[in-house]
N, C-alpha and C positions, 0 to 999 in steps of 0.2 A: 504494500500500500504506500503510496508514494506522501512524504510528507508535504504539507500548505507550507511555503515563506515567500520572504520578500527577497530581493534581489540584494537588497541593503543587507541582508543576514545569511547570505547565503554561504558564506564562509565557516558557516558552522554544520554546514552537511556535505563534506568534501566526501566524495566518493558513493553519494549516497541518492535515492530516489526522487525527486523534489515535484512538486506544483507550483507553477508559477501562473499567476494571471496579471495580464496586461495589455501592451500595446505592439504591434509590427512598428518601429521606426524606421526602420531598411532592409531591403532585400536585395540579397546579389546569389545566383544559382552558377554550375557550369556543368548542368545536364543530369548529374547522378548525386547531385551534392545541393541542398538549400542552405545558404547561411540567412540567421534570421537574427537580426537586432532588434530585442525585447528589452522595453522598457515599462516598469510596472508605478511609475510612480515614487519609488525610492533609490530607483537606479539605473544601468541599463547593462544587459549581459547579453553574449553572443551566442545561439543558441544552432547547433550542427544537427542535419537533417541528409544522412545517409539512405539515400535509395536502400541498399541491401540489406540495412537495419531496421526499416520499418514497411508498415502494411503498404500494399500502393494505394489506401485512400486516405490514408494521414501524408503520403510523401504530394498525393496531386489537391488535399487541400492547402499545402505551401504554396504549390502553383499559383492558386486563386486569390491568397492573400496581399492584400493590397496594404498601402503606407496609410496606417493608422489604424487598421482595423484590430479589432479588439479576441483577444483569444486565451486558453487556457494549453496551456504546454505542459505534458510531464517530462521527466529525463535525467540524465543521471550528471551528478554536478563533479565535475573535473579539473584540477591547478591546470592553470595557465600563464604561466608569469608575463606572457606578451599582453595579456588581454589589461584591461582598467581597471575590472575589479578583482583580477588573480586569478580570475576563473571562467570555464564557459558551460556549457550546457549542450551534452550527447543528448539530442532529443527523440523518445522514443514514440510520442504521441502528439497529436498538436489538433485540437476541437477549435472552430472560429465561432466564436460567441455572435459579431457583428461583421461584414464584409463591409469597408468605408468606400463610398464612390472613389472611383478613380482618379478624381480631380482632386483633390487635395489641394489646397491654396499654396500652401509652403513648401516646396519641393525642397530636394538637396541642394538645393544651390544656393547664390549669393542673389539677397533680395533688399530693396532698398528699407533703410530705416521709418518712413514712411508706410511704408507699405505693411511693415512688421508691425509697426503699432498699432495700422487699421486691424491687423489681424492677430492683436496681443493675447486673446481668449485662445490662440493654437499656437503661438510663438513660444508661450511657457513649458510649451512640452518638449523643445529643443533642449540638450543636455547642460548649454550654458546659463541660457535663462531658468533654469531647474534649479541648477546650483546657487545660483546667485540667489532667488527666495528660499531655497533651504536655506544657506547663512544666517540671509534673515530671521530666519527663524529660530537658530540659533542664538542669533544676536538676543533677540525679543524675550527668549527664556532665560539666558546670560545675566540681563538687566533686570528681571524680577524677581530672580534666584540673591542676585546680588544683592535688593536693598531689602527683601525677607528676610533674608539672612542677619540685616544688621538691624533688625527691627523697625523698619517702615512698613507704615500701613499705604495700602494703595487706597487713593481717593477718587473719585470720576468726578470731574470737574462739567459745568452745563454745556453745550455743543451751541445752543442759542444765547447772547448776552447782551442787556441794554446798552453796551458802551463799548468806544473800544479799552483793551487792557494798559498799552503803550500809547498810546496820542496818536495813532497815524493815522490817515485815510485810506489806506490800503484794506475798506474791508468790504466783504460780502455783504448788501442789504438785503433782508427780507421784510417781508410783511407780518408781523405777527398780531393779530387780531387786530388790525385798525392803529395798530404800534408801529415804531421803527425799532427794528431787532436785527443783530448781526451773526454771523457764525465767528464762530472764537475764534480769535488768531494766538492765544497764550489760556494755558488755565490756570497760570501763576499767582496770580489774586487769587482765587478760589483758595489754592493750596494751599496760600499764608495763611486764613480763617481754619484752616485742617489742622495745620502743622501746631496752630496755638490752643487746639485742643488733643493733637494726640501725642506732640513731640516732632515725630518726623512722620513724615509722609510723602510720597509721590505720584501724579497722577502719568496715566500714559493712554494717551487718545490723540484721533488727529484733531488736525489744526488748520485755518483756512486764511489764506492771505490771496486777494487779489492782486499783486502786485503786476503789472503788466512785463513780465520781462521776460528775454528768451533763453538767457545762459542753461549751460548745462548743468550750472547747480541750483535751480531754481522747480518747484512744483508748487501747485494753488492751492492744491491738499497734501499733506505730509503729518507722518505723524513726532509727536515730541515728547518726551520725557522730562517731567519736569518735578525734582526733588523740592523740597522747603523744610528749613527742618529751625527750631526755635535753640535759643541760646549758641549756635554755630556762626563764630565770626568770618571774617572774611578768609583766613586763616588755614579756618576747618573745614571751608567749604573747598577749597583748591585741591585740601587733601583727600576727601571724599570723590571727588573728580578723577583725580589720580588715578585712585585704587580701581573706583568701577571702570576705567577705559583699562589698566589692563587685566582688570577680569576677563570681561567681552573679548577683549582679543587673543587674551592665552585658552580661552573657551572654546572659538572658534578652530585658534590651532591643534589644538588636543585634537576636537568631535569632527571637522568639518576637511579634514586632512586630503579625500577624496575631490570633494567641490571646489578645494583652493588649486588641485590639480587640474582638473577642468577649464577652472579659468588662465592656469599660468600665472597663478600669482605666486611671485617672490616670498616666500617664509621668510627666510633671512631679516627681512627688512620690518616684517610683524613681531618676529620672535627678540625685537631690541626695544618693544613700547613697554616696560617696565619704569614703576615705579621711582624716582622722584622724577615729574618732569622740568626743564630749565623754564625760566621766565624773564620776562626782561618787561621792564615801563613803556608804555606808550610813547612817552619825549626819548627814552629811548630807541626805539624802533624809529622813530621819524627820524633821530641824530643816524643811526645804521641807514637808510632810505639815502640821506643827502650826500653820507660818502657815497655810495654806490652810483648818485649821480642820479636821482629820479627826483628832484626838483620838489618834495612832499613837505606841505605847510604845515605848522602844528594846527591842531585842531579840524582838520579835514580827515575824512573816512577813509581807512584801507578799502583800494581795492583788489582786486583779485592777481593782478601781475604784485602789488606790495607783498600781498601776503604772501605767493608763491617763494618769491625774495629773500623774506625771512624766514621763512618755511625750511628752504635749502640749506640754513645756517647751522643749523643741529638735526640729528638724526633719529631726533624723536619728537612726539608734538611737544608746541611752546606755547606759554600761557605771553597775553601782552596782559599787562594788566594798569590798573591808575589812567582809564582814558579820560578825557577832557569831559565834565557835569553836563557841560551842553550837548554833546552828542548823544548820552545817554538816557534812558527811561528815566521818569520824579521818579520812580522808589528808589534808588539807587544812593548809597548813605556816602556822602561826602566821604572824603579824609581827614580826619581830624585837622592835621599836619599841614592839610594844603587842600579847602574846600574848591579849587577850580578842578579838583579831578575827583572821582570815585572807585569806591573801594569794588570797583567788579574787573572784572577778566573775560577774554576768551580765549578760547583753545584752538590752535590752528595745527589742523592737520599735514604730518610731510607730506610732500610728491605731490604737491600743488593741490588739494581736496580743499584748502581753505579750514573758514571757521568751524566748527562742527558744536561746540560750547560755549556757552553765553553764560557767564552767572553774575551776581555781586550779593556780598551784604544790600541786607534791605532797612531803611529809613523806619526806625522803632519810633521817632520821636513826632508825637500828634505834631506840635506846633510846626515842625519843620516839613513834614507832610502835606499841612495843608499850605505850606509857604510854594510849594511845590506845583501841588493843583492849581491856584492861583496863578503862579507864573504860567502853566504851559494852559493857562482858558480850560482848562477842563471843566464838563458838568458836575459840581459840587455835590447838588443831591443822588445824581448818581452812585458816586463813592461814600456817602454817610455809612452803611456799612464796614463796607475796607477801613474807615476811619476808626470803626469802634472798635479795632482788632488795636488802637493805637491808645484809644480809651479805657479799655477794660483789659487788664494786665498785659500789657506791652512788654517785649522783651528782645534783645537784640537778635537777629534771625540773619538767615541766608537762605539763597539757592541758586539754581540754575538750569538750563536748558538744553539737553541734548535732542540734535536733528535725527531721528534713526536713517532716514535716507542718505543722509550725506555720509552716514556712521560708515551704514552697508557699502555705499559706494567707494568710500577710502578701503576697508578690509579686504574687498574683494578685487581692488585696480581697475573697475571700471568706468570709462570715460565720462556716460550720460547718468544723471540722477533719475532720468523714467523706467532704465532696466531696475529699479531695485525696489521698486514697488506693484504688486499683483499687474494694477490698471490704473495708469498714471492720470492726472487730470493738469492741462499745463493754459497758458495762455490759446493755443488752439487745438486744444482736446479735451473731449469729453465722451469720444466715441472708443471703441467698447466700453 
């Protein structure tokens, strides 16, 4: 009786009977011999179809089998050190559950990125794009294993919000009953209200930003992880930082050894994101910018050729941190030492992936808060809650913001931030 597994476990029935149910990804015959590339959804293995081995209506249902159809294989599982996954599959049986029309949109060949995306609902079944959301998936358990572990309660922050969180205009409007209501672009506020009744807490949902732009590090839905945790100064929050990036990444390299072979990504260069990472001041980073001859005024925004720049400088991500009060969010708690800057940081990614982390100490202090609101016009009655988190025992707090798409897209070397989400939503998409 032949045993049920997955193609991802199959190394544990070396020489031994197996069931496999999945998918035909490719077929190549040379008369007496079918090779059949089965993918089951955790993997994909080569599966040998011997005329003289098997009945002639399991060897001429190969025949019929087309790219995608769907089928149940048994067969006996064999080392193969050439193969991907060690192994292939003497097959003695082979039932077609579904024959898939013979048109298939994605054949084997090179198809434009366009085109992949109109057809993202069958692009994911390619071995690259597979791997790339398994990481993710990885990642996404990586990240909640991690702050379980240190006692964060996860919170779900509202997806609909009367205001924006940051001051920008970059937001989604809806209607909500005769209301003006927006889709969240942060659940950060929320989190603070959480954090000052459980300790620590993090929420993890998406997020919506209309921002009209087209780079390759840009999406209008993306999801974020967003820590907050009470009594952690600016300090503790970097160190927290730290640690969960290289959890996530020594995670990935342990479980995910396979998919980073897939894509051809360099280990080497993952297996050196350990803990402590370097950091340098903002007036820093702009004094390194002017040697190098890029012309960068204090108080103007990195963009993505600076960050690459300082990126390149160290061989593991850098925190910049002390940016200029005005570039940043009112929650953001001065410096004591030196109020034109604030006690927040980001995290930039090497190998040009940019920012990936956003955090700072957050503004405990009511009066300085609402000194806050006032300057950047904000609706005041809007925030009278967020203020009573200032009123009714206050306390100095932090957090911050991880992008999981840009996370996924630095781990895995990939160019575009839409392969690392299921079904991307960008400035001109929303189709599948």
């Amino acid at each position: 009786m032949a045993i049920y597994t997955t193609i991802e476990e199959i190394s544990q029935h070396a020489e031994k009977e197996v069931l496999i149910r999945g998918w035909l990804y490719n077929k190549r015959s040379s008369g007496k011999i079918h090779f059949l590339q089965i993918r089951d959804g955790s993997g994909f293995i080569q599966g040998v179809v011997v005329k003289k081995e098997v009945d002639e209506e399991t060897f001429n249902v190969c025949k019929e089998l087309t790219q995608e159809s769907s089928v149940e294989v048994v067969g006996l599982v064999q080392k193969d050190d050439r193969a991907p996954s060690g192994y292939e599959l003497l097959i003695k049986n082979v039932k077609a559950v579904h024959i898939a029309q013979d048109d298939y949109p994605i054949s084997l060949k090179e198809h434009g990125t366009d085109f992949l995306m109109d057809h993202r609902h069958l692009w994911i079944r390619t071995p690259k794009q597979n791997a790339i959301l398994r990481i993710r998936d990885e990642i996404n358990l990586a990240i909640r294993t991690f702050f379980h572990e240190r006692g964060f309660v996860l919170i779900e922050p509202p997806i609909i919000t009367p205001a924006a969180c940051e001051g920008t205009t970059d937001l989604f409007e809806i209607d909500y009953f005769g209301e003006n209501a927006y889709l969240s672009q942060t659940g950060q506020l929320y989190a603070e209200a959480a954090a000052m009744a459980f300790g620590k807490v993090y929420s993890f949902g998406p997020t919506f930003r209309a921002e009209k732009s087209k780079t390759r590090k840009h999406l209008n839905e993306f999801w974020m992880i967003e820590p907050e945790m009470a009594f952690v100064d600016f300090e503790g929050n970097l160190k927290i930082q730290e640690e969960m990036l290289e959890y996530i990444v020594q995670k990935v390299i342990t479980n995910k050894k396979a998919e980073l072979k897939t894509l051809n990504r360099d280990i080497a260069i993952l297996e050196k994101i350990k803990a402590p990472f370097p950091r340098i001041t903002y007036t820093e980073a702009v004094e390194m910018l002017n040697k190098a001859d890029f012309e960068f005024e204090w108080g103007e925004d990195f963009g993505a050729p600076h960050e690459t720049y300082i990126a390149e400088q160290f061989d593991k991500p850098v925190f910049i941190t002390h940016f200029p009060t005005k570039m940043k969010a009112f929650y953001m708690q001065p410096d004591q030492d030196n109020p034109d800057v604030v006690l927040g940081a980001d995290l930039i990614a090497p190998e040009g992936y940019g920012e990936i982390i956003g955090g700072s100490e957050r503004i405990h202090d009511l009066d300085l808060i609402l000194q806050k609101i006032k300057e950047e016009d904000l609706p005041m009655e809007i925030y009278e809650w967020y203020l009573d988190l200032r009123r009714y025992g206050s306390v100095p707090h932090s957090g911050f913001g991880l992008g999981l798409e840009r996370t996924v897209s630095w781990i895995c070397g990939i160019d575009h931030i839409r392969q690392t989400i299921p079904f991307a939503r960008t400035l001109n998409r929303i189709y599948p």
